[in-house]
C-alpha positions as CSV (number, residue, x, y, z in Angstrom):
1,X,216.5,-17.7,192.2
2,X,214.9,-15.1,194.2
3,X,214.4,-11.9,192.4
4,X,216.4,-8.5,192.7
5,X,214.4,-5.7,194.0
6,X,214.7,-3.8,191.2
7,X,212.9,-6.7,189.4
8,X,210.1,-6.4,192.0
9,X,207.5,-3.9,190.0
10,X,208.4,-6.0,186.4
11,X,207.4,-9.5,188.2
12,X,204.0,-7.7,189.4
13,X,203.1,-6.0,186.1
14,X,204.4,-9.2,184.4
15,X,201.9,-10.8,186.7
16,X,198.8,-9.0,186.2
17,X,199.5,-8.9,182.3
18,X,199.2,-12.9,182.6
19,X,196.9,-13.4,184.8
20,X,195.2,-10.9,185.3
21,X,192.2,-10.9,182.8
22,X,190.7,-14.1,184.6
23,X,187.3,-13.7,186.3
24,X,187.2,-12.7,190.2
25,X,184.9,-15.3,191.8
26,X,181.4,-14.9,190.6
27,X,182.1,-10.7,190.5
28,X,181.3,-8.6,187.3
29,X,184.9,-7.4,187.4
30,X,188.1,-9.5,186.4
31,X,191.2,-9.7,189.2
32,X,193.0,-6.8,187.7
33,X,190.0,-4.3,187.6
34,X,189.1,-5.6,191.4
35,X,192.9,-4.8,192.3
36,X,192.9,-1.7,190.6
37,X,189.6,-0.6,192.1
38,X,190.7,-1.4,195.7
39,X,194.7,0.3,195.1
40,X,192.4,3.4,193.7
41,X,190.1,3.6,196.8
42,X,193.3,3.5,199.2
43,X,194.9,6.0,197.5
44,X,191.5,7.9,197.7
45,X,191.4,7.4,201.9
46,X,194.9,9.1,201.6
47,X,196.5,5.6,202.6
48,X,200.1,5.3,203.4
49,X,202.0,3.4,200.0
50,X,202.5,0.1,202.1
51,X,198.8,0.5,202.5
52,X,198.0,1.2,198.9
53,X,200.3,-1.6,197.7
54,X,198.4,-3.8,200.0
55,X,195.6,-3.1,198.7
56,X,196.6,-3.8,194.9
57,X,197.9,-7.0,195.7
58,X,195.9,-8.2,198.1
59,X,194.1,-11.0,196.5
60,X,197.9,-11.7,194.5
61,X,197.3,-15.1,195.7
62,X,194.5,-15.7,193.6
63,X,197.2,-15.3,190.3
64,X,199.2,-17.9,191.7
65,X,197.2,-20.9,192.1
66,X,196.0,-22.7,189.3
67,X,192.5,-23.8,190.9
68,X,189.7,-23.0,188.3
69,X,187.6,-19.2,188.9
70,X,184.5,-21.2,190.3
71,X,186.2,-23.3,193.3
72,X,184.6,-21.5,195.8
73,X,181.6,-22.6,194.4
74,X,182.7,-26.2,194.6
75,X,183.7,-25.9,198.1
76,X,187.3,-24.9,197.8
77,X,189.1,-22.4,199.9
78,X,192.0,-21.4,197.6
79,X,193.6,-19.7,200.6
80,X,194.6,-17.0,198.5
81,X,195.7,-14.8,201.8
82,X,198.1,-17.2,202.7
83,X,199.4,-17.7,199.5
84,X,199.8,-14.2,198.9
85,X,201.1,-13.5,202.3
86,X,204.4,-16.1,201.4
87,X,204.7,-14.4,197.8
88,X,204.5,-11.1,199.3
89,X,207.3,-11.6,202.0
90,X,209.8,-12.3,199.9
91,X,210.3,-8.8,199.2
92,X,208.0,-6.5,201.1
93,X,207.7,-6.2,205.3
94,X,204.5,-6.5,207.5
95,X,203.5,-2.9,206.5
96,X,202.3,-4.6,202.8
97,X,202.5,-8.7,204.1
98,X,200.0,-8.0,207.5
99,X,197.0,-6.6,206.2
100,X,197.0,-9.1,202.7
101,X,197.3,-12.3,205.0
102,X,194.7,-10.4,207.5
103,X,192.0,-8.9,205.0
104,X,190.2,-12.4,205.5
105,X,190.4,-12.4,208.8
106,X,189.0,-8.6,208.8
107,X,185.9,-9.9,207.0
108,X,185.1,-12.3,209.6
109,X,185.7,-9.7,212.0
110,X,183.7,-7.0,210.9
111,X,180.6,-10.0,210.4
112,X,180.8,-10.9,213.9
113,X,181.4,-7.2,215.5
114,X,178.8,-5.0,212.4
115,X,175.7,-6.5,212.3
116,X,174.8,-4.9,208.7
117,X,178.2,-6.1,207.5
118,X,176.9,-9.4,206.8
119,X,173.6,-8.0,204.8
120,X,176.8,-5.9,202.6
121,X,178.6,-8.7,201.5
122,X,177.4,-9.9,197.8
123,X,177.0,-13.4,197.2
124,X,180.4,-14.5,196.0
125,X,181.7,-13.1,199.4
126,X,179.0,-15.2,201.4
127,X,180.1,-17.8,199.5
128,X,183.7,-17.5,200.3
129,X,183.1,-16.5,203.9
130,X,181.3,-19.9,204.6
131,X,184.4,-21.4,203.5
132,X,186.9,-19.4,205.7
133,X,185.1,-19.9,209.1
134,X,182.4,-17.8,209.1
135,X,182.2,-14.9,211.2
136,X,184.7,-15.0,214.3
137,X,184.0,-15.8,217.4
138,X,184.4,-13.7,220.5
139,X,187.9,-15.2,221.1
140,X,188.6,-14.9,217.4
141,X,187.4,-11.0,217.8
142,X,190.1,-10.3,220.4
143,X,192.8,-12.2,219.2
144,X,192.2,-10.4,216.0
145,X,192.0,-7.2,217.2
146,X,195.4,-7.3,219.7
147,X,197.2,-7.7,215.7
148,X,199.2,-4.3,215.0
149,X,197.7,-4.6,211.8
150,X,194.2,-5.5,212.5
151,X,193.0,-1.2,211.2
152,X,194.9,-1.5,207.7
153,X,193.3,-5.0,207.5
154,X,190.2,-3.7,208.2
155,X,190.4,-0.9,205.9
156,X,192.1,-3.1,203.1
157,X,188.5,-5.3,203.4
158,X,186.1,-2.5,202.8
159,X,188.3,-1.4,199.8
160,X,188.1,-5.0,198.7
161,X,184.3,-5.1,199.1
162,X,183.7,-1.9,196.9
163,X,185.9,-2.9,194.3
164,X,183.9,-4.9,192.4
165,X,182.2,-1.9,190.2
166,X,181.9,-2.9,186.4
167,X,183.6,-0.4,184.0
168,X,184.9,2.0,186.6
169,X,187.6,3.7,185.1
170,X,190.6,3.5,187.4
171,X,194.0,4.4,186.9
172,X,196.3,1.5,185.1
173,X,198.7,-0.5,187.5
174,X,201.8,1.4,186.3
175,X,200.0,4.5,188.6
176,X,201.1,2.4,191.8
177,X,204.8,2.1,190.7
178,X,205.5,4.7,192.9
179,X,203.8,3.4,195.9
180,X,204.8,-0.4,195.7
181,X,208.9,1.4,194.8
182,X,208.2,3.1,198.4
183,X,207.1,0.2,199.9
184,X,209.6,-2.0,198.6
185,X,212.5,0.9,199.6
186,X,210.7,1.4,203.5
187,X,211.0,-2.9,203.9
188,X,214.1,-3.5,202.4
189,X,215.7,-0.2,204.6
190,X,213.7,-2.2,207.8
């Protein structure tokens, strides 16, 4: 049964409190620190709350598979953006759902159109980045950047690639109740 909006936030903190101690990739940080970081820097860049509550869940697919921490490192894609993306819609609208399905894409984009993106990336990420296509090609580029979503995806990544700071002290999820109840109010009013 699908959930009541008001049972939205619960089901995410719920979420995090379950599975969110588990390792992110080969990172120093675990998924909850790396979300928290990433929702932090968003709100930081003065992002929007869809933005922000992108940019806490945007690796949400990552708590919902059951493959082990190390699969990229055994040649598995765990197509965490997709997986997140169909979570997310259920209750949020392509202001949160766009740039969490995109922010792999954006990776790929900014390696093919930066060259010292690439050199940037840490080792897990290079990993992971082999797996999802490498970076784009010219056609890729264009396609990806005609998206209406393509700038919050791209911002979402370079959150994403700075979040991975050991013991920074961040505020605790329950800060983004706010933002993710704005969100979840600006979709459902949609």
């Amino acid at each position: 049964m699908p959930l009541a909006r008001n049972e939205v936030v619960p089901e995410i903190f719920r979420l995090f409190a379950e599975r969110g101690d588990s390792a992110y990739g080969g990172e120093a940080v675990s998924q909850a620190e790396h979300a928290l970081q990433a929702a932090h820097f968003a709100c930081q860049a003065g992002a929007p709350p869809a933005l922000i509550t992108a940019a806490l869940l945007h690796d949400v697919g990552h708590l919902l598979h059951n493959l082990p921490d190390d699969a990229p490192d055994r040649g598995v894609d765990d197509r965490h953006e997709e997986l997140g993306r169909r979570w997310l819609a259920r209750w949020f609208g392509a202001d949160v759902v766009e740039p969490v399905r995109l922010h792999v894409d954006a990776k790929r984009y900014l390696c093919a159109t930066e060259p010292s993106y690439l050199g940037q990336l840490s080792e897990p990420s290079l990993i992971s980045l082999r797996l999802q296509g490498g970076p784009m090609s010219p056609a890729e580029v264009e396609q990806f950047r005609a998206s209406p979503h393509a700038l919050g995806a791209v911002a979402l990544r370079r959150w994403d690639d700075t979040a991975k700071v050991p013991g920074l002290v961040v505020p605790g999820i329950e800060e983004y109740a706010p933002s993710i109840e704005v969100a979840l109010r600006d979709s459902w009013d949609d």
